[in-house]
N, C-alpha and C positions, 0 to 999 in steps of 0.2 A: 429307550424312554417311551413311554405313554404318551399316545396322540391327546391334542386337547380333542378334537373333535375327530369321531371318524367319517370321514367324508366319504368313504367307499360303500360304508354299511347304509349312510343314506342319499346315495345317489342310487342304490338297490330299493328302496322303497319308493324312491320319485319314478324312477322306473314302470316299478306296479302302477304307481298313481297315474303316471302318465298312459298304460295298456287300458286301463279303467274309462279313464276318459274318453279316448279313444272308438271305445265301443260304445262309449252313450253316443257319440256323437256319429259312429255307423246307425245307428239306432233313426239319427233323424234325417238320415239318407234315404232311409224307405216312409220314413213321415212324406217327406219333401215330393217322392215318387210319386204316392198316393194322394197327394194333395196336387200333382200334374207341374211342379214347383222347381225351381233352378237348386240341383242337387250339389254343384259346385262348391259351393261356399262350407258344407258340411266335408265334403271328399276333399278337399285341402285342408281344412283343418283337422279333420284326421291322420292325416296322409304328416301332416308337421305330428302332431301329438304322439302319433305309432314309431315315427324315428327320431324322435329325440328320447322317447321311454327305449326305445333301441340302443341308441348310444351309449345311455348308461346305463343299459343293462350288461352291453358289450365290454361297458368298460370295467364291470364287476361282475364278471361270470366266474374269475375265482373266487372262491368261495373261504372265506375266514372260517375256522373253525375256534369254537366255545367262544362266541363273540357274543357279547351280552350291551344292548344299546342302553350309552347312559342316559340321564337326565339332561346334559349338553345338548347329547344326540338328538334327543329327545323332540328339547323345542325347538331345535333349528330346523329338524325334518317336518316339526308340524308345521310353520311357519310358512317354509319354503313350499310348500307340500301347498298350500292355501295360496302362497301369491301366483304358484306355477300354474294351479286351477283356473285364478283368475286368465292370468294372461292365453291362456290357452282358450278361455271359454268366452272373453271377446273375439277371437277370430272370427264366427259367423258373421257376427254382427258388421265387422268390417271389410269380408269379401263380399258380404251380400249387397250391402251399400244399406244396409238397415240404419246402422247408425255410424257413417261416415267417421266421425273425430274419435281418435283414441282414444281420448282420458272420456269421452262421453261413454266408448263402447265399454273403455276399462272399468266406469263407476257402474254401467247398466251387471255389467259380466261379477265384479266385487258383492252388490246387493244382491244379487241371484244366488252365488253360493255362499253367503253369508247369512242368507234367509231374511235379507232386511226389508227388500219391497218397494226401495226408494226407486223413483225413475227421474230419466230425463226427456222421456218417449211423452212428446205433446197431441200425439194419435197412433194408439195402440193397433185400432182395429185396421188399419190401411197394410199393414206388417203382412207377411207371410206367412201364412199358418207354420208354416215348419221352424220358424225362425222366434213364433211364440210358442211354439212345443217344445224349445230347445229356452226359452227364457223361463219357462216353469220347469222343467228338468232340471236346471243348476238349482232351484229351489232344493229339489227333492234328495239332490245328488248331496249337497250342503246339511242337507236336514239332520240325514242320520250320520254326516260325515263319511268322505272317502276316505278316510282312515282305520272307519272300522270296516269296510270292505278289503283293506289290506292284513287286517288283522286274522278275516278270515284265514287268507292264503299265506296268512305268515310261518308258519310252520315250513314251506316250501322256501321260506328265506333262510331257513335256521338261527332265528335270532329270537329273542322276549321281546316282546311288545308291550307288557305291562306300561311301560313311560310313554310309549306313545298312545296308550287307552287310557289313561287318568287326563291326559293334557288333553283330548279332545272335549271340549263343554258339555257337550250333549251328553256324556256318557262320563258319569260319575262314581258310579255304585255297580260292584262286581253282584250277578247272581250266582256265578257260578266259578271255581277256582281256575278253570281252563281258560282264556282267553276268546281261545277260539269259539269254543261253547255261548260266550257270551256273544260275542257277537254275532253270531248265527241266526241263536233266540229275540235278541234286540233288531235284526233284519227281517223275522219273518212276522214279528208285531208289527213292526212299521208299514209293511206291504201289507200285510192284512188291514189295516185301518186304513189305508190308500184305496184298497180293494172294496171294503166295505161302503168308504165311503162316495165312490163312485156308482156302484151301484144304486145309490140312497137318492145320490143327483139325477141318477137316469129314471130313475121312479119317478119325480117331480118333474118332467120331460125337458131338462136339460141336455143336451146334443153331447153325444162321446165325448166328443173331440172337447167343448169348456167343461165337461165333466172333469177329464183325465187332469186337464191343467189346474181346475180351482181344487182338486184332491192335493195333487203335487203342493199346491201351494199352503193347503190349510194343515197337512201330515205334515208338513214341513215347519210352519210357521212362517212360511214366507211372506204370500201379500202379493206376489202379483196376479194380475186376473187379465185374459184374453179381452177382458172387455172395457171403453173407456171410464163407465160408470159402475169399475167394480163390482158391487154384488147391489147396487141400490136398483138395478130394473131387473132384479129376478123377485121372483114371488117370495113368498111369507116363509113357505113349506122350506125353500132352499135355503132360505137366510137362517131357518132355524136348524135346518142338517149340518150349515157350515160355522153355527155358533155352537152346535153341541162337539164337534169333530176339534174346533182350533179348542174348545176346554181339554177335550181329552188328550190331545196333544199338549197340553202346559204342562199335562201329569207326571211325573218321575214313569217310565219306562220299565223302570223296574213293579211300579205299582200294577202295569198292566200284565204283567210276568206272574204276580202272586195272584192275582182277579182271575187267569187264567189256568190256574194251578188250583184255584180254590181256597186259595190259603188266606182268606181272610182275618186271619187274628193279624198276620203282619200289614195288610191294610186296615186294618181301625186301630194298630200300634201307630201308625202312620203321623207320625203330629204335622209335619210341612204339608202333606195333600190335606188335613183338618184347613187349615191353616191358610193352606190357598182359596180351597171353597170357601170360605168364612169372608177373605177379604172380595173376591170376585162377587158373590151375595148382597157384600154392605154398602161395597162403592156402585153395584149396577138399581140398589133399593133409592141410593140418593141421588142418581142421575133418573132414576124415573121416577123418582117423586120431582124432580124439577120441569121435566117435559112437560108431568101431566096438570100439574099446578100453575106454572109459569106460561105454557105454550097451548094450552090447555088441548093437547093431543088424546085422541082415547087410550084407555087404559092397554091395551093391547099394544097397538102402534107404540108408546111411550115406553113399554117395558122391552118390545123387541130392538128398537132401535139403541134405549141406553144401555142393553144387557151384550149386542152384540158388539156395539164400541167399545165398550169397557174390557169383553174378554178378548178382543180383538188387540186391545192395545195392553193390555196385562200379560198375556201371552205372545207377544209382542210378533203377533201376524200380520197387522195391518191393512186387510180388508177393510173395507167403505162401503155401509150401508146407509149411510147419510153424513150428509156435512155438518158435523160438530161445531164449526165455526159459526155456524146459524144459530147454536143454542144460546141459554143465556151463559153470558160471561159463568158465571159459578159453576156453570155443570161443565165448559169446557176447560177451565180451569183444573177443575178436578179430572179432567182426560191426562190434560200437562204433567202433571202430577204423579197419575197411574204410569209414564213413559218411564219412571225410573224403580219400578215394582222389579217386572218380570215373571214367571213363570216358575216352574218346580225343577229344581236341582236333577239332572238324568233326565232333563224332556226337550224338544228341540229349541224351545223355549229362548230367549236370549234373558237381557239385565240384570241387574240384582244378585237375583234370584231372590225367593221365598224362604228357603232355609236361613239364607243369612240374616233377613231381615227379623225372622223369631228368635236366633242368638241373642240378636241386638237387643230385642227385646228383654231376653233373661236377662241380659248383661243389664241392662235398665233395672228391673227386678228384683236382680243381685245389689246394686249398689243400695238402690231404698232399705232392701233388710239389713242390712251392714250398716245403715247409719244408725238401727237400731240395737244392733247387736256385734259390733266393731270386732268381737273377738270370736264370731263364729265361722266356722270356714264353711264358706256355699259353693258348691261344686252346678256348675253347668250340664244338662244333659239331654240330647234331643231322640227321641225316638225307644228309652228307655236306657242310651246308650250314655256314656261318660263323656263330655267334650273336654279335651288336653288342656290345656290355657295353653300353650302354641299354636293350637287349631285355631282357638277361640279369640287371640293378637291375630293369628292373620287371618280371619274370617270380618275383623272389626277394620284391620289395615285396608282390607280388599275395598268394600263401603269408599274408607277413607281418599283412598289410591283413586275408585272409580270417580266421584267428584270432584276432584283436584283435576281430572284430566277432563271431566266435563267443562268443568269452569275454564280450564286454560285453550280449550279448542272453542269454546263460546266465544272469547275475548279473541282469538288468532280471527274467526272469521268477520265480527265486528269492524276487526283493524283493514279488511278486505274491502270494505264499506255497505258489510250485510246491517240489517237493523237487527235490531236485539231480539225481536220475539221470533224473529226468522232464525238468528244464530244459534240461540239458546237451544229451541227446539230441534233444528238440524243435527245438533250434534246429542242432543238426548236421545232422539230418533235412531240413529243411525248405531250408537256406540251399543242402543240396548237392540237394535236388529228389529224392527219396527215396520218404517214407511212415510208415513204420511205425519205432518208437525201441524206448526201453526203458523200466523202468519203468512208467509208468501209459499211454502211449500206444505199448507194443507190438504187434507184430504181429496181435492177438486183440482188441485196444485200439480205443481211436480218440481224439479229441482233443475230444471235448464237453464234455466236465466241467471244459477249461481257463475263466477267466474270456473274457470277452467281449476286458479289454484285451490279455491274452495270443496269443486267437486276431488279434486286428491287430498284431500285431507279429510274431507268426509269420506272417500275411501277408504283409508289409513284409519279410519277411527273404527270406520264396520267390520276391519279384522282383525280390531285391536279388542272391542270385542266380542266377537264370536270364539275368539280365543281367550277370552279372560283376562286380558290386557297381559298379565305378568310373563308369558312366555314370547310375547314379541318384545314388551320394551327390557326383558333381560337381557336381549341381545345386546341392545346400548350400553348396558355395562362392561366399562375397563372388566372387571373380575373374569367376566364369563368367558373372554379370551384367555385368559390366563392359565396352565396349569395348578 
């Protein structure tokens, strides 16, 4: 009889995942060295990481032959694959005494490689440099997903991976029929734009060392920053290197593959990156006409500040180049608002996304001409391409699914005795992989003072989605046990 799930085939990939981490985390043994730094807390946590990816490498060194990993397989190995990152990547945190409390280290260690940005750190810069070189690395590590780092060496597993590279968010669109091809080309974009964009920092005479980490964070979408006041006491030059990097980073990955290839007609085919610029353009035009009217900021200052918010939090990086909370009601309203956008389908991007929300649109569209024309059949179509009407039910279900689990984690944290514009925002934040909300964990904020069970459910919510929700809570279904 047919396994429901093969457990062997992914305890062989938590394995990989586990050797991966592993070496980031030798990585900031020699940070720690060179920082003069207690290198402990990295060499144990390695030292667990390298034998438990042993164990079950040991325990699956025979090798299944024509074994082809299902869709079961699939999201339980991405799943597990994510929570194992996490638990493995608050160890620092709590051999070092950084962040003493589990669930404190577990939400620090979750928003890192989930690229969310949330903290509960109420003094960043007191930390050890290695131990914030290792809090913007899960950024980085999370960004392009350790999945498709497995994907590379997958061939050395002898299984497909195809189901575990669709299920990773970040990576949605094949460019190439190989696997591995893809993921190769999508790792050396990503390091290039890391590359790039450090360089760009050190020109503006930002120091290596917050170079490397506010790169990590902005390639990533992450949000966090070595420093307490984010990116608001660096200069002009640097806030606008890291508002043009976290745009470029919303863009489908694939878009930078054709830019770099030359192949420009499939970028102005492009309708979701049209689509993204257009909305990032309109919302940062009406938050700087509010500054500069309202607040009456100069015209510079007003467009940098609302241009960087907006693609900050559209892109859902969560960098802080000023407290929005300051603004008038209207223009941060309309921040609140932009939390549940998100960024371009195949970019590190979290929420939404952009693609779905121009469906929804045709779908809108579509119904208007069909009241006038009941009996014509209007087909959907993005990119020049045909959308199924099963794509296009569960592209409208996802929307549907994403808000439903907004509102029901708003209301759990409420019933905690958080206040509304706190709860609300918390969990918009978080679920679209953000940062910084409103209310009591704004931009200036942080999220410590929530209780313990609130920060595990905002946990649970930042991997619920970086994953797209639908491959963790299928697990709760009766079906998915089932043969």
């Amino acid at each position: 009889m047919d396994k429901i799930i093969n457990f062997r085939l992914i305890l062989r990939v938590l394995s990989r995942n586990l050797f991966i981490t592993s070496a980031f985390l030798l990585a900031c043994v020699g940070v720690a060295f060179y920082f003069s730094e207690e290198t402990g807390p990295f060499v144990y946590s390695m030292i667990i990481a390298f034998l438990l990816g042993s164990v079950f490498f040991l325990a699956t060194r025979k090798k299944q032959k024509n074994v082809a990993i299902t869709q079961k397989d699939a999201y339980l190995t991405v799943t597990i694959s994510w929570l194992i990152m996490a638990l493995t990547g608050c160890l620092p945190y709590i051999f070092s005494g950084s962040i003493p409390s589990f669930v404190d280290a577990l939400f620090e260690s979750v928003s890192g490689f989930s690229t969310t940005g949330a903290s509960i750190l109420t003094d960043i810069e007191v930390l050890p440099k290695s131990i914030l070189f290792w809090r913007s690395l899960t950024h980085w590590i999370g960004g392009i997903g350790i999945i498709v780092l497995v994907i590379i060496i997958m061939p050395t597993l002898q299984i497909g991976g195809y189901h575990l590279f669709t299920l990773e968010s970040s990576l949605q669109e094949k460019i190439q029929p190989t696997i591995n091809a893809v993921g190769t080309r999508l790792l050396l974009i990503y390091i290039g734009l890391t590359v790039a964009e450090v360089i760009l920092l050190l020109v503006g005479e930002m120091n290596f060392f917050e170079s490397v980490c506010h790169a990590f964070g902005t390639v990533a979408t992450g949000g966090f920053s070595p420093k307490n006041t984010s990116i608001a006491s660096y200069s002009p030059y640097i806030q606008y290197v890291i508002m043009i990097f976290m745009l470029l980073a919303g863009i489908n990955f694939v878009i930078h593959y054709y830019i770099l290839k030359m192949n420009f007609k499939k970028v102005k085919e492009n309708e979701e990156l049209r689509f993204y610029l257009l909305v990032v353009f309109l919302i940062g035009s009406v938050v700087t006409a509010s500054l500069y009217f309202t607040m009456n900021k100069p015209l510079e200052s007003a467009f940098r500040d609302a241009f960087f918010q907006v693609i900050s939090i559209i892109t859902c990086t969560g960098f802080a180049s000023a407290d929005y909370l300051q603004w008038p009601v209207f223009a941060w309203l309309i921040i609140f608002f932009s939390m549940f956008l998100g960024g371009s389908t195949g970019s590190t991007a979290g929420g939404i996304k952009m693609a779905r929300y121009l469906i929804l649109l045709k779908n809108i569209k579509r119904f208007f001409r069909q009241l006038f024309s009941p009996h014509a059949v209007l087909h959907i179509h993005l990119n020049k391409k045909l959308i199924s009407e099963s794509t296009n039910r569960s592209i409208l279900s996802f929307i549907v699914v994403y808000l439903l689990v907004f509102l029901a984690g708003s209301v759990l944290l409420v019933l905690m005795g958080i206040d509304g514009g706190t709860a609300s925002s918390s969990v918009a934040t978080c679920m679209a992989g953000i940062g910084p909300g409103i209310g009591t964990v704004g931009p200036v904020s942080n999220f410590a003072h929530l209780p313990d069970s609130g920060k595990l459910l905002l946990s649970f919510l930042m991997l619920l989605g970086r994953l797209e929700i639908y491959p963790i809570l299928v697990l709760f279904s009766g079906n998915f046990w089932k043969k």
